[in-house]
DRENMIMAR-70896 format. One line per 8 residues: their letters; for each residue x, y, z of N, C-alpha, C. Coordinates in steps of 0.2 Angstrom, whole numbers, m for minus. Example, Ala and Ser with C-alpha at 12.3 -4.5 7.8 and 13.67 -1.06 7.14 Angstrom:
BEGIN
AS) 66:m28:39:62:m22:39:66:m16:39  64:m11:35:68:m5:36:64:0:39 $
This chain:
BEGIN
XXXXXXXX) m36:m127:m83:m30:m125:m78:m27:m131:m76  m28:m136:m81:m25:m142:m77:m17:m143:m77  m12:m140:m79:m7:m139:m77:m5:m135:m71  m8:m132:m68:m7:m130:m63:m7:m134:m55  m4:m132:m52:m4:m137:m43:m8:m131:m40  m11:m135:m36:m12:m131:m28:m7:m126:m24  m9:m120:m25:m5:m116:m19:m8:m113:m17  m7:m109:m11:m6:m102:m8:m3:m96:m7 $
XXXXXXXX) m10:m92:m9:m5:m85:m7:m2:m83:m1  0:m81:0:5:m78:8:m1:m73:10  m3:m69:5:m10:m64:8:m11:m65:10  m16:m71:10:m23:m76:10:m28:m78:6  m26:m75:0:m30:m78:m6:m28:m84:m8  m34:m88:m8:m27:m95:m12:m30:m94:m19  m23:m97:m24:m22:m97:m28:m20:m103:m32  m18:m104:m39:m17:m109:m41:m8:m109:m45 $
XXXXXXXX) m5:m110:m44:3:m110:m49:6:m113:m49  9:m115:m55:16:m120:m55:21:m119:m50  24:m122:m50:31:m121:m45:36:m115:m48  37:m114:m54:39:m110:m55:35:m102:m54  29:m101:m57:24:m99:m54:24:m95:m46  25:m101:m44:25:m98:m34:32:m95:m34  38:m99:m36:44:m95:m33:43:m86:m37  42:m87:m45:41:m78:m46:38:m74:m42 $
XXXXXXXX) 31:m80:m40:26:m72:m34:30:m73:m28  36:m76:m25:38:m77:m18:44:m69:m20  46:m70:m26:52:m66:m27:50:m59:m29  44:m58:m32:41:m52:m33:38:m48:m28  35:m53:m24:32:m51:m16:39:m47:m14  44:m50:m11:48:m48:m8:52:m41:m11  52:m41:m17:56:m34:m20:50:m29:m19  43:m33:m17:38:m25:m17:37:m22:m11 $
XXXXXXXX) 40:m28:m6:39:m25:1:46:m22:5  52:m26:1:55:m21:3:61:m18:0  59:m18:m7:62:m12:m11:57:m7:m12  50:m9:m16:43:m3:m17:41:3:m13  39:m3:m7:34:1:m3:36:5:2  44:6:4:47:9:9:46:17:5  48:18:0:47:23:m4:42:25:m8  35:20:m10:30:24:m14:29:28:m15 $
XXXXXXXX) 27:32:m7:24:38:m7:30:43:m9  37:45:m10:42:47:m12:41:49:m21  40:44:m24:41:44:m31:34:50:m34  28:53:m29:26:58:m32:26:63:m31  33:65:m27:37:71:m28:43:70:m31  47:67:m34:53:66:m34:53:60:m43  57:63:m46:58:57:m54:60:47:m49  56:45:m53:56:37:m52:65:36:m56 $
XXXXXXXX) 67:32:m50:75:32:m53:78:29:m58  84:29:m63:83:24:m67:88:19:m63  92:19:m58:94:14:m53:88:8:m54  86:10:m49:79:8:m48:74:3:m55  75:6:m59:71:2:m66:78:m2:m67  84:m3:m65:87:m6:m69:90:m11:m63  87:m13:m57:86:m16:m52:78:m21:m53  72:m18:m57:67:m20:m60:69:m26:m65 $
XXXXXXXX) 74:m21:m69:76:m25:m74:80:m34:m73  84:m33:m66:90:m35:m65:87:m42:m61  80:m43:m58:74:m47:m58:70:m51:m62  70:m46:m67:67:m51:m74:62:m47:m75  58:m42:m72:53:m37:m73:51:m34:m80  57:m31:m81:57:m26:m89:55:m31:m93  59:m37:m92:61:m42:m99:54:m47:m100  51:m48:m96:46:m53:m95:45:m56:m102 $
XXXXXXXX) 40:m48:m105:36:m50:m113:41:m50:m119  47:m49:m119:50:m49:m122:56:m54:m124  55:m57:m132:58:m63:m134:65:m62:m130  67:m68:m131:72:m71:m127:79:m69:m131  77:m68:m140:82:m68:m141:84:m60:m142  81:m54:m140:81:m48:m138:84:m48:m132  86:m52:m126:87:m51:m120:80:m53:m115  74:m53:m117:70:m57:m111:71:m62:m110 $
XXXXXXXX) 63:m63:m107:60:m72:m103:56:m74:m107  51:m70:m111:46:m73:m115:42:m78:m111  41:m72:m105:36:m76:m100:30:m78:m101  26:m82:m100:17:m85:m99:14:m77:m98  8:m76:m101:3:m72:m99:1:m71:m89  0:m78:m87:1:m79:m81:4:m76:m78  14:m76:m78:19:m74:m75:18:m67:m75  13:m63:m81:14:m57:m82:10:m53:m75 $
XXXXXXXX) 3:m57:m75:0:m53:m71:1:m55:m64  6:m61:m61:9:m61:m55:12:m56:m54  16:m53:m61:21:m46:m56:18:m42:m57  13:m41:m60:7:m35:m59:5:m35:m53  2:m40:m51:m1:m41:m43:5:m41:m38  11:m43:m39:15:m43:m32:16:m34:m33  19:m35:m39:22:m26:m39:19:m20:m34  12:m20:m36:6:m18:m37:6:m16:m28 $
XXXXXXXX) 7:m23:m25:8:m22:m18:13:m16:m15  18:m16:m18:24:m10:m15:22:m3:m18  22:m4:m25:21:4:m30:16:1:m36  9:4:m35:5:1:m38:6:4:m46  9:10:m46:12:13:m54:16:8:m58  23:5:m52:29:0:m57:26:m4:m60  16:m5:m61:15:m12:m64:16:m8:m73  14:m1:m74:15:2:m79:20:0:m84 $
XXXXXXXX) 26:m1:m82:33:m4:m85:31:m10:m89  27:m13:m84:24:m21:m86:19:m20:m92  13:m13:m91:10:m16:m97:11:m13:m104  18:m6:m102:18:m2:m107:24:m10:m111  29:m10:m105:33:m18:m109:30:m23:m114  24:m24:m111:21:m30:m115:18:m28:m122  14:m21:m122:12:m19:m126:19:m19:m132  23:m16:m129:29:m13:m135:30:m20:m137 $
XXXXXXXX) 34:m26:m133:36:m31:m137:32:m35:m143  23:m35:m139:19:m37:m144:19:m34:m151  20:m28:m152:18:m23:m158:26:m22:m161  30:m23:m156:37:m22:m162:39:m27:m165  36:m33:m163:35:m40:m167:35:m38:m174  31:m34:m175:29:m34:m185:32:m27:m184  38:m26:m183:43:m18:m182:48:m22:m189  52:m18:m192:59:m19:m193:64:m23:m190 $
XXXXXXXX) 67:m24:m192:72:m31:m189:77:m25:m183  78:m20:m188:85:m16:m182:80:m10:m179  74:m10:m180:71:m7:m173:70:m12:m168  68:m19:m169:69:m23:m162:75:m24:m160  80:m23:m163:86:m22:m162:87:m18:m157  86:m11:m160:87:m6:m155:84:m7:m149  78:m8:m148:71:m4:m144:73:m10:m138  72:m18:m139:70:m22:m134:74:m23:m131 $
XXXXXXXX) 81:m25:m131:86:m25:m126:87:m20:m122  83:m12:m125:85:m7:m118:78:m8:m117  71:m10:m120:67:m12:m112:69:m17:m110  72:m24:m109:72:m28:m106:77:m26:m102  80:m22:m102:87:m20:m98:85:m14:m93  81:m9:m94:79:m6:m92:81:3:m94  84:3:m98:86:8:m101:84:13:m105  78:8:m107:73:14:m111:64:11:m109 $
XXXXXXXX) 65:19:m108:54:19:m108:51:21:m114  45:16:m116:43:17:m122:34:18:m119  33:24:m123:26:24:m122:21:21:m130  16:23:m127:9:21:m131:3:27:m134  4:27:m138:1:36:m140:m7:32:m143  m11:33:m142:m17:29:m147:m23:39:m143  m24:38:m138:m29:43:m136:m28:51:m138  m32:55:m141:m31:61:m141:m36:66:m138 $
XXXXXXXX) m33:73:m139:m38:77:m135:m47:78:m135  m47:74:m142:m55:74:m144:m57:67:m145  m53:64:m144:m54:56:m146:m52:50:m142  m58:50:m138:m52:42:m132:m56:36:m133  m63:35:m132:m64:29:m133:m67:27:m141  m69:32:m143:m70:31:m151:m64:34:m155  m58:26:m154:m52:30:m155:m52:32:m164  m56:25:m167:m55:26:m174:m56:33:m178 $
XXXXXXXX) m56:35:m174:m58:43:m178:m55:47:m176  m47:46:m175:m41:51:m172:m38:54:m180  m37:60:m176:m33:66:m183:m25:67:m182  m22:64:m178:m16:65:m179:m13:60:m188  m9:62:m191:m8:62:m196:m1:59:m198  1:55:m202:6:53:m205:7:55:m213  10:57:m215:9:59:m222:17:56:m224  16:50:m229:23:49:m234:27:55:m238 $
XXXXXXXX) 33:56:m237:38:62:m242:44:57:m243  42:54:m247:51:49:m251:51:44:m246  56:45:m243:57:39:m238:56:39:m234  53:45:m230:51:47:m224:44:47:m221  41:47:m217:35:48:m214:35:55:m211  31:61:m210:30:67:m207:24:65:m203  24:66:m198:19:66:m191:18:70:m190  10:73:m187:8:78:m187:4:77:m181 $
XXXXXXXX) 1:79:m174:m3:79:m171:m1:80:m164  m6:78:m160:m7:80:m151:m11:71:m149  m7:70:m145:m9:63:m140:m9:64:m133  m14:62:m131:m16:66:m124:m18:58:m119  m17:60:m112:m16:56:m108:m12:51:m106  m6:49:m111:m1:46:m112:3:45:m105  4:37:m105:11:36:m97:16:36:m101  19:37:m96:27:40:m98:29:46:m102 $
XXXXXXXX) 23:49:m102:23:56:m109:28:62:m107  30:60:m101:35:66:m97:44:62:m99  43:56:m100:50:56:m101:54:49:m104  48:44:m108:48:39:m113:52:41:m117  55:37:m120:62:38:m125:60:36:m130  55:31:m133:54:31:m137:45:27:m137  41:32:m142:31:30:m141:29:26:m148  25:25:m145:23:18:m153:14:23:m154 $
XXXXXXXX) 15:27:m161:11:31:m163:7:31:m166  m1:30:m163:m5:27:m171:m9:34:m175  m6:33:m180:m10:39:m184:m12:38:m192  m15:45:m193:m20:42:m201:m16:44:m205  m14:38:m210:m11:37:m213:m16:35:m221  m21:35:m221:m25:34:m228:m33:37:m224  m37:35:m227:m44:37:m226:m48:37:m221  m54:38:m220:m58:38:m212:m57:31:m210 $
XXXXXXXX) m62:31:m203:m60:24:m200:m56:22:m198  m54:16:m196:m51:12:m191:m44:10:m199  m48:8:m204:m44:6:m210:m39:11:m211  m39:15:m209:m35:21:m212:m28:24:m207  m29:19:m202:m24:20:m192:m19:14:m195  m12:18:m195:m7:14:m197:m1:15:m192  2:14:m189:8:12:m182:14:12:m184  16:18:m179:23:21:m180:27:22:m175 $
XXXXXXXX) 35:20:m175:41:21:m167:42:26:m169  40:31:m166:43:40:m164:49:39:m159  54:39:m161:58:44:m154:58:49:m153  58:48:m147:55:55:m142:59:62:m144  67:58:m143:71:67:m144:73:69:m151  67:68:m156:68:70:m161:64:77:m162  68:82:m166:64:87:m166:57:88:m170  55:93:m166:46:94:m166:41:90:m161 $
XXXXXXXX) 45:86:m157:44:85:m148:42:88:m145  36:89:m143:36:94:m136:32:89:m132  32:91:m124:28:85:m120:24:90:m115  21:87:m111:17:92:m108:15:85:m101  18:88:m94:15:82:m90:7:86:m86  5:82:m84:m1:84:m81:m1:83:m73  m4:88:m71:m7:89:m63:m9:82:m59  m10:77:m57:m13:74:m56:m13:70:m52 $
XXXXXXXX) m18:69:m44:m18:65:m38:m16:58:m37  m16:55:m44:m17:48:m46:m9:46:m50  m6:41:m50:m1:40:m56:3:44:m59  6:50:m53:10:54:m54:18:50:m56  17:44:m53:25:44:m55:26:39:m62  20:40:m66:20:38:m72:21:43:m79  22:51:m75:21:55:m78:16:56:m85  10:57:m82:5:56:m90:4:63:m91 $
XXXXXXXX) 2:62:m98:2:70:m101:1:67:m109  3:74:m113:2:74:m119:10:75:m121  8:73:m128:15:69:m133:14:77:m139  15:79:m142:13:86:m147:18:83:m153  17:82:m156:22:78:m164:20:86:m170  26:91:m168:25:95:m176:29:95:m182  27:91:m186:30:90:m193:36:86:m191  36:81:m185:41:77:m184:43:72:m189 $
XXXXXXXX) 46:72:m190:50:65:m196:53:59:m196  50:54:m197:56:46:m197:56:44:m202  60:39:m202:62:37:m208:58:33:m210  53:28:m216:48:25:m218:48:19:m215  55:15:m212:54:8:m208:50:11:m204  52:14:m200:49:17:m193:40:14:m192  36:14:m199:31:12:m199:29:3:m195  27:1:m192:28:m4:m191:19:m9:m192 $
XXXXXXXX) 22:m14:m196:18:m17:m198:14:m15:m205  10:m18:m209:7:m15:m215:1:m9:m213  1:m5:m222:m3:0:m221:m9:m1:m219  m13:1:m213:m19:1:m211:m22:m5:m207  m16:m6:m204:m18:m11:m198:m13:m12:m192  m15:m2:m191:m14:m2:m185:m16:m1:m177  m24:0:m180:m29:m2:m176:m31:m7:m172  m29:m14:m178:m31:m20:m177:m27:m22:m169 $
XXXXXXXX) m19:m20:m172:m14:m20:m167:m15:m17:m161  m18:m11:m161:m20:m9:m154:m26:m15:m150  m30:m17:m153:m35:m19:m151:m32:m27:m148  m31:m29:m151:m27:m36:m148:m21:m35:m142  m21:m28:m140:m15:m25:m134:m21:m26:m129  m24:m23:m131:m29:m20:m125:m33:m28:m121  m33:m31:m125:m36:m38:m122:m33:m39:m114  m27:m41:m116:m23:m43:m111:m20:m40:m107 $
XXXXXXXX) m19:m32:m108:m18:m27:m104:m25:m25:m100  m29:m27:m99:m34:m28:m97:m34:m31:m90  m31:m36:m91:m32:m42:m85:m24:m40:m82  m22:m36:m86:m15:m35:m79:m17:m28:m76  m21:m24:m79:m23:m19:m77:m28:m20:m67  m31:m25:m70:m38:m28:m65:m31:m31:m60  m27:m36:m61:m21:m37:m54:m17:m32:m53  m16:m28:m57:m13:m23:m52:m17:m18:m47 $
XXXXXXXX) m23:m18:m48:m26:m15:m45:m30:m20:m39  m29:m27:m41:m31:m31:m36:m26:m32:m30  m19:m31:m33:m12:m33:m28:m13:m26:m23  m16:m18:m25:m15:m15:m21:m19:m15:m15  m27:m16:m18:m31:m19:m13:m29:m24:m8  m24:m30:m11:m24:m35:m7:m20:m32:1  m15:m28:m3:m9:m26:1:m14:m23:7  m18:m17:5:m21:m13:10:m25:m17:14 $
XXXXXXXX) m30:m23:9:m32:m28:16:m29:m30:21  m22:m34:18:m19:m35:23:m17:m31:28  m14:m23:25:m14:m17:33:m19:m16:36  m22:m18:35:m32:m13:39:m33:m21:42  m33:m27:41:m31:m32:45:m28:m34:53  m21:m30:51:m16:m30:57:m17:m24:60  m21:m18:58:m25:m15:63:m27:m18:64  m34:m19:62:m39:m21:65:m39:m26:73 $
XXXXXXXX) m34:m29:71:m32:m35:76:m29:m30:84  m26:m25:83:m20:m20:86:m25:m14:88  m30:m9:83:m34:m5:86:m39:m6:90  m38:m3:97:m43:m3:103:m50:1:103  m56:m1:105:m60:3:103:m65:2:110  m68:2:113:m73:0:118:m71:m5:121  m65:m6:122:m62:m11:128:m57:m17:125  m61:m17:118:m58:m24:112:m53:m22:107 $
XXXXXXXX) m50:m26:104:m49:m23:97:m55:m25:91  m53:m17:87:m61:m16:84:m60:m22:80  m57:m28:79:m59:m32:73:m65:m38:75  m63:m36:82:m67:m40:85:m76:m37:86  m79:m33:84:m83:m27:80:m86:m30:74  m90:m33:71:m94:m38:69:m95:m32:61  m96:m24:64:m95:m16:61:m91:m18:57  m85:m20:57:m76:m22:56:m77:m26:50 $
XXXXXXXX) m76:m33:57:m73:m38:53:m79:m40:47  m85:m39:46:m90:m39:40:m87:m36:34  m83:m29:34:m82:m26:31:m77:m29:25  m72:m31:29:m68:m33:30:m66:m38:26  m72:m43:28:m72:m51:24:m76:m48:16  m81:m44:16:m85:m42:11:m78:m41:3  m76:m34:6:m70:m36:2:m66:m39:2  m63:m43:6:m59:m50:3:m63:m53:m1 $
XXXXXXXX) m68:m56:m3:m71:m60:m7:m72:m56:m13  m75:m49:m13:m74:m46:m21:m70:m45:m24  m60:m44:m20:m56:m43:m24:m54:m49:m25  m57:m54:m22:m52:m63:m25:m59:m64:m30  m63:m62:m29:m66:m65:m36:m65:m59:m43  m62:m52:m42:m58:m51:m47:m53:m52:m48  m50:m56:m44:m43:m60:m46:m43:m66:m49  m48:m69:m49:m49:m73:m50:m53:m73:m58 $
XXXXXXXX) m56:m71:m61:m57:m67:m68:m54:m64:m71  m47:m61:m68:m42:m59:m71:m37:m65:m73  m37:m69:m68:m31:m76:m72:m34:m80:m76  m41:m79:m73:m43:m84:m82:m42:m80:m90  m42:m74:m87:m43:m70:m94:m33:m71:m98  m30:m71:m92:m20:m75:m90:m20:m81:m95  m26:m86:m92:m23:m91:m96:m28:m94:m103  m32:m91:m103:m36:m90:m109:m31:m86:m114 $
XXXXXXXX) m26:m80:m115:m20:m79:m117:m17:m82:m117  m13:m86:m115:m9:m91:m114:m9:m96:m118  m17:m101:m118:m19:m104:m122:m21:m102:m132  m20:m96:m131:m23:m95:m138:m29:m94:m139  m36:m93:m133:m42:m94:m134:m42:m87:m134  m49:m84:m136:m52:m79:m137:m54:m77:m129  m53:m71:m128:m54:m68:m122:m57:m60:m120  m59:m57:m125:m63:m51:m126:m67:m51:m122 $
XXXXXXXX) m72:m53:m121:m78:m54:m116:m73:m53:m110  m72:m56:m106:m65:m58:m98:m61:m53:m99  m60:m50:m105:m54:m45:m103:m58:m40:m100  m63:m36:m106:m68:m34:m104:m72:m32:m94  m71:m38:m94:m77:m38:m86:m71:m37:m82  m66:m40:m83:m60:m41:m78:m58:m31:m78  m57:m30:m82:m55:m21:m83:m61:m17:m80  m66:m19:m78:m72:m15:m77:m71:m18:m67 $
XXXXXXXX) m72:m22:m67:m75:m26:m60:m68:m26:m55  m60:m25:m58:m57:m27:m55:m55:m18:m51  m52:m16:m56:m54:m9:m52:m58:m5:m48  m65:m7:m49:m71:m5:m46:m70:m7:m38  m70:m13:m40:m69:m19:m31:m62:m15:m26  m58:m15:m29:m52:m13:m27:m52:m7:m24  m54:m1:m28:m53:7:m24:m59:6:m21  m64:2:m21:m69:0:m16:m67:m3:m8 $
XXXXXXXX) m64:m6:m9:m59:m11:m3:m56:m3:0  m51:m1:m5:m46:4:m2:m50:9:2  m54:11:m1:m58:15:1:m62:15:10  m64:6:9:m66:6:16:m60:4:22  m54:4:18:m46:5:22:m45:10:24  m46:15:20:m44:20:23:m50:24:27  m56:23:28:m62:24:33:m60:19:40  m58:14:39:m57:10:43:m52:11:49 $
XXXXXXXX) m45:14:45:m39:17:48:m41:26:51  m46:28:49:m50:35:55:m43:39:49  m43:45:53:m38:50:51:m33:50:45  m28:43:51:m21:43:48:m22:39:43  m27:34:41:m29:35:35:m30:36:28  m32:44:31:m35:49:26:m28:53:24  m22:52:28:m17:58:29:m11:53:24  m7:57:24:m3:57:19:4:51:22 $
XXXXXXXX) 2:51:29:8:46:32:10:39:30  3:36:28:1:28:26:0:28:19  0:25:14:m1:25:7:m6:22:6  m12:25:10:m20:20:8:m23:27:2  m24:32:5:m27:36:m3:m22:36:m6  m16:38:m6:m12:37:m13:m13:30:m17  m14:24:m13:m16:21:m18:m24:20:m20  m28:22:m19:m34:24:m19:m34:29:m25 $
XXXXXXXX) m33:31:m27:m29:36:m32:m29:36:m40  m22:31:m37:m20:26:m41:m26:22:m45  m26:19:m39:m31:14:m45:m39:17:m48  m41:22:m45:m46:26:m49:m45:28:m56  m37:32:m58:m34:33:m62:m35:28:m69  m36:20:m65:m36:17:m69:m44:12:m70  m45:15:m67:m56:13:m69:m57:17:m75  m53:23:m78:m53:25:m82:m49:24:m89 $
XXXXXXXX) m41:23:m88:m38:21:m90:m39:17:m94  m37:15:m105:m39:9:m107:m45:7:m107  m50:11:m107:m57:8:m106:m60:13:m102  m65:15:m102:m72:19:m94:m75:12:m94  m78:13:m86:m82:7:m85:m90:5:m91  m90:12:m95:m96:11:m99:m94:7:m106  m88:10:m108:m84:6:m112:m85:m1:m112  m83:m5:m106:m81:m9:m104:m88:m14:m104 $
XXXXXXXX) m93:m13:m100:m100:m14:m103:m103:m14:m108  m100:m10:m114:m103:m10:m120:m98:m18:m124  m93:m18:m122:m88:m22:m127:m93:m30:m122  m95:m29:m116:m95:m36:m114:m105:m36:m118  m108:m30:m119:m116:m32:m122:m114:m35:m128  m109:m30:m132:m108:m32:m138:m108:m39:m141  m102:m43:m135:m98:m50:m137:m105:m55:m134  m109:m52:m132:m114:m58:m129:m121:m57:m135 $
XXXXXXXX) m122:m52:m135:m129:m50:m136:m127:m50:m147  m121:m49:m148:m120:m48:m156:m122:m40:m157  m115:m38:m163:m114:m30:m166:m121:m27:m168  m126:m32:m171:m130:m28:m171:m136:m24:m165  m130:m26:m160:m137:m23:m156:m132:m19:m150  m127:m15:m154:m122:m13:m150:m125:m6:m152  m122:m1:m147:m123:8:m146:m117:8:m152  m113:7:m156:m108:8:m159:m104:3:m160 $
X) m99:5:m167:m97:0:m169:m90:m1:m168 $
């Protein structure tokens, strides 16, 4: 970390960042407090505007991971999980745009020249939503054995299948689809750009207390067809490319879930200091403020696991193990924090006036999300202890 200076967070977690660095979390803080959070609670009855994404955009949001000469920044790893953590503060969903963004630009790298054409200038701009199709109805963490189907006819690809719990599945323009394209295994998963309004699309959103304004559901692909570029990247290694996503979406996963907690510390705080309880304010209630400090400490020491896993990416080192722990520990701590926020706050809360359970919610959505916390355990025995002495391969 030796390039980095000394700073402070404005929460009260101190941190570490360039100069450049602090001015993006000064500038991210501010659009989450008072553009996000005025509204959070709004966006899960109501469609997330495209104004709004194109105001995301117009800050540098959309374009972060996306080369420069498509229209982004081709920001540091670091910078990414700063606007996950500030975001995260105001609408802990917007950090989604951040990891579905980063994931597309990584993987449309080995695309066609005129699908990065199309694709990255309307995400850096904010125009288009791309999802991520890998999980299906029988198959989420032992993804290598998905049946949704590709099949070559002359110059085309034929898509065949059902992808289940997908973000943005309600209204993503265009999904990066992994399907079996040759033989069993992981060898046999080759990666494909489906646009979405092509026929044989159907989408299906789902019911759900968490991440509603991400609209997740299932993608239904019958007999849909593209053209053979479409394919991205060589046959049978499409897997590999999922897996090298998932590292780093790991650790923006764990800040986003840490900036929520943080934000909520901070409300259950300025209670604490404000609520009256046997003559004092309750912070002053040893009950409290124990509580209080306890989480502070576990979510900075998730946050702090998560930016090494930032610049471990950054540097080009291997980071499997830290993305692992960070995706498992950072969410845990967090709807743990939240949790003791909203017992803390009494009623209101529990009630719908505050955004302490919706975001509570949220971030449970994603202890699952990408990984279950057993998952995440398995991949960290695995990388310590060696494959042969894993549950699976």
């Amino acid at each position: 970390m030796g390039r980095l200076r000394p700073g402070h967070d404005p929460g009260g977690l101190p941190v570490h960042f360039s100069e450049t660095d602090s001015l993006l979390q000064e500038t991210f803080r501010r659009f989450a407090l008072e553009r996000l959070l005025p509204d959070y609670l709004r966006w899960q009855s109501e469609p997330f505007p495209a104004d709004l994404r194109r105001e995301l955009a117009e800050i540098g949001v959309m374009g972060l991971s996306v080369p420069e000469e498509y229209g982004g920044s081709a920001s540091t790893y670091v910078q990414l999980g700063i606007a996950a953590e500030e975001l995260a503060r105001g609408d802990f969903n917007v950090a989604s745009f951040l990891q579905l963004n980063a994931i597309a630009s990584m993987l449309l790298g080995g695309a066609d020249e005129s699908l990065k054409r199309r694709w990255l200038p309307a995400v850096a701009s904010g125009e288009a939503t791309i999802a991520f199709a890998l999980t299906e109805p029988e198959v989420g963490s032992d993804a290598a054995r998905l049946r949704t189907r590709a099949v070559r006819e002359g110059d085309d690809f034929v898509i065949t299948g059902e992808k289940a719990s997908i973000t943005f599945a309600g209204y993503a323009d265009l999904c990066l689809v992994f399907a079996r394209s040759g033989g069993e295994g992981a060898r046999g998963i080759s990666l494909f750009a489906v646009p979405l309004d092509l026929p044989g699309v159907s989408r299906q959103v789902y019911p759900s207390p968490g991440g509603r304004m991400t609209s997740r559901g299932s993608l239904h692909f019958d007999d849909v067809r593209i053209p053979a570029d479409h394919q991205i990247g060589a046959e049978g290694t499409g897997f590999i490319g999922a897996m090298k996503a998932f590292d780093f979406n790991r650790a923006v996963i764990a800040l986003a879930c840490v900036g929520a907690a943080a934000q909520s510390l901070d409300e259950t705080v300025e209670y604490a200091k404000n609520r009256e309880a046997f003559g004092r304010p309750i912070a002053r209630h040893e009950g409290v403020a124990f509580q209080i400090a306890e989480h502070l400490t576990r979510v900075h020491a998730a946050r702090l696991l998560a930016y090494e896993v930032m610049e471990l990416a950054d540097s080009g080192e291997p980071h499997t193990t830290q993305a692992a722990m960070c995706k498992w520990y950072g969410p845990k701590v967090s709807a743990e924090a939240i949790h003791a926020c909203v017992v803390l706050h009494g009623w209101p809360g529990y009630g719908s006036d505050l955004p302490l359970m919706q975001r509570m919610n949220d971030v449970i959505g994603l202890e699952i999300g990408d990984g279950t916390p057993e998952i995440m355990k398995g991949i960290i025995s695995r990388e310590v202890m060696g494959r042969e002495y894993t549950a699976y391969r």
